[in-house]
C-alpha positions in Angstrom: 13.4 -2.5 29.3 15.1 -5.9 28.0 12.1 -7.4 27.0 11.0 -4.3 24.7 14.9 -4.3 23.2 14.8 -8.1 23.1 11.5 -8.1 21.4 12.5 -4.6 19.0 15.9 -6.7 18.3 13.8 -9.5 16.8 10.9 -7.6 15.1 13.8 -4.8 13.7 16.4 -7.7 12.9 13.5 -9.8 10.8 12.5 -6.5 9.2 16.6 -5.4 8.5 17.3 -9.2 7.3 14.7 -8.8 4.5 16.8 -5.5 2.8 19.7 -7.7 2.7 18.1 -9.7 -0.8 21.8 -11.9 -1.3 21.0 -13.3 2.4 17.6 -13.3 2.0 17.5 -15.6 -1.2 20.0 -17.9 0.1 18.2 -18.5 2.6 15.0 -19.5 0.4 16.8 -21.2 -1.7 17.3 -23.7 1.3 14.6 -23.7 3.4 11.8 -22.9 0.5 9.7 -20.0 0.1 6.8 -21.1 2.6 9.0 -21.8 5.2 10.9 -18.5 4.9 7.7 -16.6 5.3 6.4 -19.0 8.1 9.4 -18.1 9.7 9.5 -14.8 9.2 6.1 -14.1 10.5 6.8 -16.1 13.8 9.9 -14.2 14.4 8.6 -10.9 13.8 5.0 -11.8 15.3 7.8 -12.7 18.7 9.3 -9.4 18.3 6.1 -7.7 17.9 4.4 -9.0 21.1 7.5 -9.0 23.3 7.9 -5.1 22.3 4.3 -4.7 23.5 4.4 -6.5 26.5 8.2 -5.6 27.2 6.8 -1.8 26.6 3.9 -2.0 28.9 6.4 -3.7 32.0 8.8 -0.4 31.5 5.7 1.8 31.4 4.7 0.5 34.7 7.7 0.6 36.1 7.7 4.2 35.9 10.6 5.1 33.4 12.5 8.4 34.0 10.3 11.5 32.5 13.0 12.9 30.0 11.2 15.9 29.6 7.3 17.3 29.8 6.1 18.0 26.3 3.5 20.9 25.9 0.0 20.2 25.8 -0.5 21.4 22.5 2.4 18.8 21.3 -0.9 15.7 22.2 -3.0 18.0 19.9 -0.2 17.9 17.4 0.4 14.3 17.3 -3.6 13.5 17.3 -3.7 15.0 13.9 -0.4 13.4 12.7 -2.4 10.3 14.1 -5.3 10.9 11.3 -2.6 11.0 8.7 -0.4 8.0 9.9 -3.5 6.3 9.8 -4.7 7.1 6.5 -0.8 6.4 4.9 -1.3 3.0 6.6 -4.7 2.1 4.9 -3.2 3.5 1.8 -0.4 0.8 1.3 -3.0 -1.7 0.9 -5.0 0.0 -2.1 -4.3 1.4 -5.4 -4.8 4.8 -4.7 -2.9 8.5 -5.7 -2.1 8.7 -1.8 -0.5 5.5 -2.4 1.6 6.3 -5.5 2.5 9.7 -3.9 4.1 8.9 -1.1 5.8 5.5 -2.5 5.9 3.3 0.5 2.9 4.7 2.6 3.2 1.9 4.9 7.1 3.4 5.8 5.4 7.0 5.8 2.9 6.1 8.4 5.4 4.5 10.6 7.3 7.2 10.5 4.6 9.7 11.5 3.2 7.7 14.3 6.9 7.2 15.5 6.8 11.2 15.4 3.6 12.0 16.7 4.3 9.9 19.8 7.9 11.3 20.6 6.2 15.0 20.4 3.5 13.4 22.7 5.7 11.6 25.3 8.8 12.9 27.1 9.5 9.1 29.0 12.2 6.8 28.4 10.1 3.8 27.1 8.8 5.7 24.2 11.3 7.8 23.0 13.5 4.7 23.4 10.8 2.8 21.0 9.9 4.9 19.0 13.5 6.4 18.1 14.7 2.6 17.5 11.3 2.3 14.9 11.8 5.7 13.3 15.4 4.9 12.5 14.6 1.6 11.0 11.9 3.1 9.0 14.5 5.4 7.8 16.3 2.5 7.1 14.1 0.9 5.3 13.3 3.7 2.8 16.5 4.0 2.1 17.1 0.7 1.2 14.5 0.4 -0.7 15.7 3.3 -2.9 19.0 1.7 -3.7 17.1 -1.6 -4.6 15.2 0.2 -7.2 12.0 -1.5 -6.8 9.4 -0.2 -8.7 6.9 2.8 -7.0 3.4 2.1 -7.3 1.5 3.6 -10.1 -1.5 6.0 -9.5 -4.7 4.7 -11.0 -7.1 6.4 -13.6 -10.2 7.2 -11.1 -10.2 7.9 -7.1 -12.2 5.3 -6.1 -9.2 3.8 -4.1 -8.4 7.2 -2.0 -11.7 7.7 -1.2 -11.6 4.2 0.2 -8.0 4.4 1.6 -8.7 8.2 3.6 -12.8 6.1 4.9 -10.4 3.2 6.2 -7.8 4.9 7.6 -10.7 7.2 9.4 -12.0 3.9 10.6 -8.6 2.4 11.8 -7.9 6.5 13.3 -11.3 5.7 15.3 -10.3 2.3 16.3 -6.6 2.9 17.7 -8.3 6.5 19.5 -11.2 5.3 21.2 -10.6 1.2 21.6 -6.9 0.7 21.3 -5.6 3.5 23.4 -8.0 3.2 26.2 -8.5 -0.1 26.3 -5.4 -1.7 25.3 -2.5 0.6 26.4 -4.4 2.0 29.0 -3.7 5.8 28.0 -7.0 7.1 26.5 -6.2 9.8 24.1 -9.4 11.3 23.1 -11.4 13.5 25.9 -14.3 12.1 27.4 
């Protein structure tokens, strides 16, 4: 359980630092822009992997089953799946879907942060993915308050039909190679 807060504290505290711009820019302004980013990566990339392994030590520790959810909740959040992943592909292409739902990236955390607490009723996720969901919520609302600018939905399609075949490719890929193979919980029936 320490390593997965340990490695969430650094992954979340990267994420948080860049929402505070006055703190952020200082700190470019010393180090330099390349730096800051090479640094930023590491740290986060530290979080990220700590959280995973931290994550999969709790999980096989057995942590305490806070409650049983239905099986027609792992029905629920396969489908919330197929969205998440489509928001995710989204952020990365100049789509409707994109412009819509304004930070698709935040959107898709959010519903895979969802879908898994409807999913799982032990400690190690809801403690994960509660700690996500809440920065995500963050997040988004930090971003409104900075006023960036939303992204703009282009003339044609062409970039949702390529964001909803990507984000059926990463669905595939996290449902039958990720799941199984990586966290050791296949999803999908065999």
């Amino acid at each position: 359980m320490i390593l997965m807060l340990a490695g969430l504290a650094l992954f979340l505290g990267a994420h948080v630092f860049t929402t505070r711009r006055e703190a952020r820019a200082a700190l470019i302004a010393r180090i330099g822009e390349g730096p800051y980013k090479g640094l930023y990566s590491a740290v986060s990339a530290a979080g990220l992997v700590l959280t995973a392994y931290g994550y999969a030590a709790w999980r096989d520790a057995g942590p305490a089953q806070l409650w049983e959810p239905p099986v027609a909740m792992r029905h629920i959040a396969l489908l919330l799946m197929l969205f998440a992943s489509i928001f995710a592909a989204a952020a990365y292409v100049p789509s409707h879907i994109r412009a819509r739902m304004k930070h698709p990236l935040l959107v898709a955390v959010k519903t895979w942060a969802l879908a898994h607490l409807l999913a799982n009723g032990d400690a190690a996720t809801i403690t994960l993915c509660v700690l996500v969901l809440a920065w995500a919520v963050y997040d988004r609302i930090t971003l409104k308050r900075r006023g960036n600018p939303f992204p703009v939905a282009p003339s044609g399609w062409g970039g949702d039909v390529v964001a909803v075949i990507a984000g059926l490719v990463l669905y595939a890929a996290l449902a039958f190679l990720f799941h199984p193979y990586v966290v050791g919980v296949p999803v999908m029936p065999s």
